[in-house]
C-alpha positions in Angstrom: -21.1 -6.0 -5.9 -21.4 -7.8 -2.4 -21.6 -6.6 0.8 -19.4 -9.7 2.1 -16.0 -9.6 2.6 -14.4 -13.2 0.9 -10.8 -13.5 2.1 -9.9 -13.9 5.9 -7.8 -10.8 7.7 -5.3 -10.4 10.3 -5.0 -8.0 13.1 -2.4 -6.2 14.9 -2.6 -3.3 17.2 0.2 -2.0 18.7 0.3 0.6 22.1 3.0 2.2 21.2 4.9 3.6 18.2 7.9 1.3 18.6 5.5 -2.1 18.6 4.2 -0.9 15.7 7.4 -0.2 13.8 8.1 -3.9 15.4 5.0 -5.0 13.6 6.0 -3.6 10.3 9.6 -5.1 10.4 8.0 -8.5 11.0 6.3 -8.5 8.1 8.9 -6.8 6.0 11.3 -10.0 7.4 8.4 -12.7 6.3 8.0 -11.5 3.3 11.0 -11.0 1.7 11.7 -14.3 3.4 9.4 -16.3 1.2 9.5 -14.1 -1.8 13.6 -14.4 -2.1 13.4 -18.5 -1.2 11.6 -18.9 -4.5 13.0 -15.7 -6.7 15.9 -13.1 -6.9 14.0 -10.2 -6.3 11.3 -8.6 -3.5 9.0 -6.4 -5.2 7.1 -4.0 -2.5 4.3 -1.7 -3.4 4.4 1.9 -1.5 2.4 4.6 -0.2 2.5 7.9 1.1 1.6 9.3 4.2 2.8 8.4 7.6 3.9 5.3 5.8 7.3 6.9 4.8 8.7 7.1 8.0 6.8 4.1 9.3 8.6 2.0 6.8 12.2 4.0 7.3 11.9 3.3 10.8 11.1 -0.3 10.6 13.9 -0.7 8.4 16.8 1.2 10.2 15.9 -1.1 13.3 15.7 -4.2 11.4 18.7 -4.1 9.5 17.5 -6.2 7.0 19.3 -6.3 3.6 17.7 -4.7 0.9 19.8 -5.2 -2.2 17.2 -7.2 -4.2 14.3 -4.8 -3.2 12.6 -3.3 -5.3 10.0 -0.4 -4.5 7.2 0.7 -6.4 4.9 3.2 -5.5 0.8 2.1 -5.1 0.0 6.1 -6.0 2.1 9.1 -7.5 1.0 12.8 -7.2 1.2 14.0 -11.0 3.8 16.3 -10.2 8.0 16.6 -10.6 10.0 14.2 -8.7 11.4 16.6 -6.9 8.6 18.2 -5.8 7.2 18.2 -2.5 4.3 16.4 -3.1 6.0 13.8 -4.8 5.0 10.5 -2.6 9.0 9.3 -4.3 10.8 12.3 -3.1 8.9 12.1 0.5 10.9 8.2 0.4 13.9 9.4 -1.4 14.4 12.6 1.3 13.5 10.1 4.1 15.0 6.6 3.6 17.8 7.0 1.0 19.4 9.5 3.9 19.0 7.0 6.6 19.9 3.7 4.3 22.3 4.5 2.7 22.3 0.9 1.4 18.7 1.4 -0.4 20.0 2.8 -4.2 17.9 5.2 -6.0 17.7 2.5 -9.5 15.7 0.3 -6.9 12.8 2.8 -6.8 10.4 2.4 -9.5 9.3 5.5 -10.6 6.6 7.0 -12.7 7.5 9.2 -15.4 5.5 12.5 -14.8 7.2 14.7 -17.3 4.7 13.3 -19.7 1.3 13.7 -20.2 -1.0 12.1 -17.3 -2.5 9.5 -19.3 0.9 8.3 -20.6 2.1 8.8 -17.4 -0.2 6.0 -16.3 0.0 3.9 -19.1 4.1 4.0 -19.2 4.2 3.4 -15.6 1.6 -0.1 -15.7 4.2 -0.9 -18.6 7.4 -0.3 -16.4 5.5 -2.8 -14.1 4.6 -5.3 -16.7 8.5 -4.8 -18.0 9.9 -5.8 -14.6 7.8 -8.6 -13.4 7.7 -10.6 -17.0 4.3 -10.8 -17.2 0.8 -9.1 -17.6 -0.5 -10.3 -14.5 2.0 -8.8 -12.0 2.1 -10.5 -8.8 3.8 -8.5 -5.8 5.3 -9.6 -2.8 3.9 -7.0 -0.7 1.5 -4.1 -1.0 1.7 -1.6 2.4 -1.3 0.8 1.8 -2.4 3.8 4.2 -6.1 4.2 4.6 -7.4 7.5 4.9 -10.0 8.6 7.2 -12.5 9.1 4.3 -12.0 5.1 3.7 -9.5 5.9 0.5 -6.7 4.1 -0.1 -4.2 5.0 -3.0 -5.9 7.2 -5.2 -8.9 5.2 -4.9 -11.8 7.4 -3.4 -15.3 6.7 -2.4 -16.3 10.0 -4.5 -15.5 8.2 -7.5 -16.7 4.6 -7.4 -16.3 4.4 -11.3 -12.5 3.7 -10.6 -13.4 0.9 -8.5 -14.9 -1.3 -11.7 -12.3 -0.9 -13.6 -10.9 -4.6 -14.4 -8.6 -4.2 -17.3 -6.1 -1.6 -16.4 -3.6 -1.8 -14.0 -2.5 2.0 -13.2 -5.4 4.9 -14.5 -4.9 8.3 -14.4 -6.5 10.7 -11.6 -8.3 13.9 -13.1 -9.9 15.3 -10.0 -8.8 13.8 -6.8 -10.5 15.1 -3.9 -7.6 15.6 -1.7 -5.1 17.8 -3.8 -3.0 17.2 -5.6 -6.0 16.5 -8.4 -3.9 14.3 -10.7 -2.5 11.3 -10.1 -2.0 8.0 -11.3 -3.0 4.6 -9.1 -3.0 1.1 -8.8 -6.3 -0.4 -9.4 -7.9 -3.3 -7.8 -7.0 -5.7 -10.2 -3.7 -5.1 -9.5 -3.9 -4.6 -5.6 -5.8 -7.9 -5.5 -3.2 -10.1 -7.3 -0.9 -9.4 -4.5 1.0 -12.0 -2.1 0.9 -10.1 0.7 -1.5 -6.3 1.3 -1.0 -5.0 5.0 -2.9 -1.8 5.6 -0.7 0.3 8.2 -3.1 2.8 9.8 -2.4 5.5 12.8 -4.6 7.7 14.7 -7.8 7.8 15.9 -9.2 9.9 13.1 -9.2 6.8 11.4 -10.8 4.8 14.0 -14.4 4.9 12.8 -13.4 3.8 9.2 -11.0 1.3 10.4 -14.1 -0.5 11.7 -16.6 0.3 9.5 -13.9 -1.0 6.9 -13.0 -4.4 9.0 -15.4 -5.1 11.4 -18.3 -3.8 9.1 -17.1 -4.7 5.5 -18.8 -1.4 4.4 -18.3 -1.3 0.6 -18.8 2.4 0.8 -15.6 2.9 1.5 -12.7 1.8 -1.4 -10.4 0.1 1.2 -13.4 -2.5 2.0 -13.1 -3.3 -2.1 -9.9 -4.5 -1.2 -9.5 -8.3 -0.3 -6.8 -10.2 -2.5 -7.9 -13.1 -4.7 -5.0 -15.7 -3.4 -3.0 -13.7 -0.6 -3.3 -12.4 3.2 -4.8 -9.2 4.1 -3.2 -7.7 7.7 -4.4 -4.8 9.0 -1.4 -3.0 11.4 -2.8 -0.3 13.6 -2.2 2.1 16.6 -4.7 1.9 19.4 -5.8 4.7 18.3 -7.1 3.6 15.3 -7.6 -0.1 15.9 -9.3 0.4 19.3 -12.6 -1.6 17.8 -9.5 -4.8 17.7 -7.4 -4.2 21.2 -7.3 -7.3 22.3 -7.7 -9.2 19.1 -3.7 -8.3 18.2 -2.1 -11.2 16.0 -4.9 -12.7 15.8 -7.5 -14.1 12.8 -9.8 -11.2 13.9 -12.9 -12.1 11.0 -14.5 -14.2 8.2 -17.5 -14.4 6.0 -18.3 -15.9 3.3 
């Protein structure tokens, strides 16, 4: 495993909430952009987290249309749909309120009424299903980074999960943030991805934010993640990009 980070990253740090949202809806505008030129379908990978009303925001304001969206989810918490911890419920309760437009069949969901290693495996065949092919390809990944370096389900306590380079989705026995179980993406899967912007808020996550960008610290999972043919963007508060103010839209690093 090398210490180098291999694909070139973008920067933007925003002063305020509303640039930020800004931010976010510019990418969500490129990228559908591109992905529906070429295709009849924008396939976005979600998380959790401040992400949810992030991304609800930056869509109210846009007012971009959404019918051939379709949402996947980067993590699930292996419990109900319905329940509070669900990462889908936060997005149904937030965004299918205020978009009325968004329709629950475009949400992807895992099926967590089965058991957790089914769970995972139905849900990386949902995925295969709806893409065509075994080597899903998505148009946009936004991840959260927590301030442990985690991002999905991926945690630093368990670099194990990190090496795995046949599965798409595995199953999540003992998380160390509760909820234990949960399924994720892997980086197999993150990796094939067009587009992976990291959208990261407060300066609790400052110190990992740079350790993660500026250092390329493989200790942390979010460093592991650079994709093979795409663009990595980082989208922060000043907060949490302070180590970039200054840098904002801007090719901020590269090693190779």
């Amino acid at each position: 495993m090398s210490s180098n980070r291999k694909c070139r990253f973008h920067v933007n740090v925003s002063d305020t909430e509303d640039k930020l949202v800004q931010s976010l809806s510019d990418v969500l505008k490129r990228c559908s952009s591109q992905a529906l030129e070429n295709a009849k379908t924008f396939r976005v990978g979600l998380s959790g987290g401040s992400l949810v009303q992030l991304l609800t925001s930056a869509l109210v304001s846009s007012g971009l249309d959404t019918k051939c969206w379709q949402f996947f989810f980067c993590d699930e918490r292996y419990v109900a749909q319905d329940h509070n911890e669900s990462t889908y419920w936060a997005y149904k309760t937030q965004m299918l309120t205020k978009l009325p437009n968004i329709l629950d069949s475009q949400f992807i969901k895992a099926d967590t009424s089965v058991s957790l290693d089914k769970c995972a495996s139905d849900y990386a065949e949902r995925i295969v299903n709806e893409f065509g092919t075994s080597c899903p390809v998505f148009d946009l990944l936004l991840l959260g980074m927590g301030p442990d370096g985690h991002t999905c389900s991926l945690f630093p306590e368990q670099p194990a999960n990190l090496a795995e380079t046949e599965r798409l989705i595995i199953p999540i026995r003992d998380s160390p943030k509760p909820p234990p179980e949960r399924i994720t993406f892997t980086l197999p899967l993150i990796n094939n991805a067009k587009d992976v912007v990291f959208v990261v808020t407060g300066a609790s996550k400052s110190d990992v934010v740079k350790r993660v960008f500026a250092g390329m610290d493989k200790k942390f999972p979010s460093a592991w993640v650079e994709p093979t043919h795409g663009q990595l963007t980082l989208i922060a508060d000043s907060a949490a990009g302070e180590t970039f103010l200054g840098q904002t839209c801007h090719c901020a690093h590269e090693t190779n």
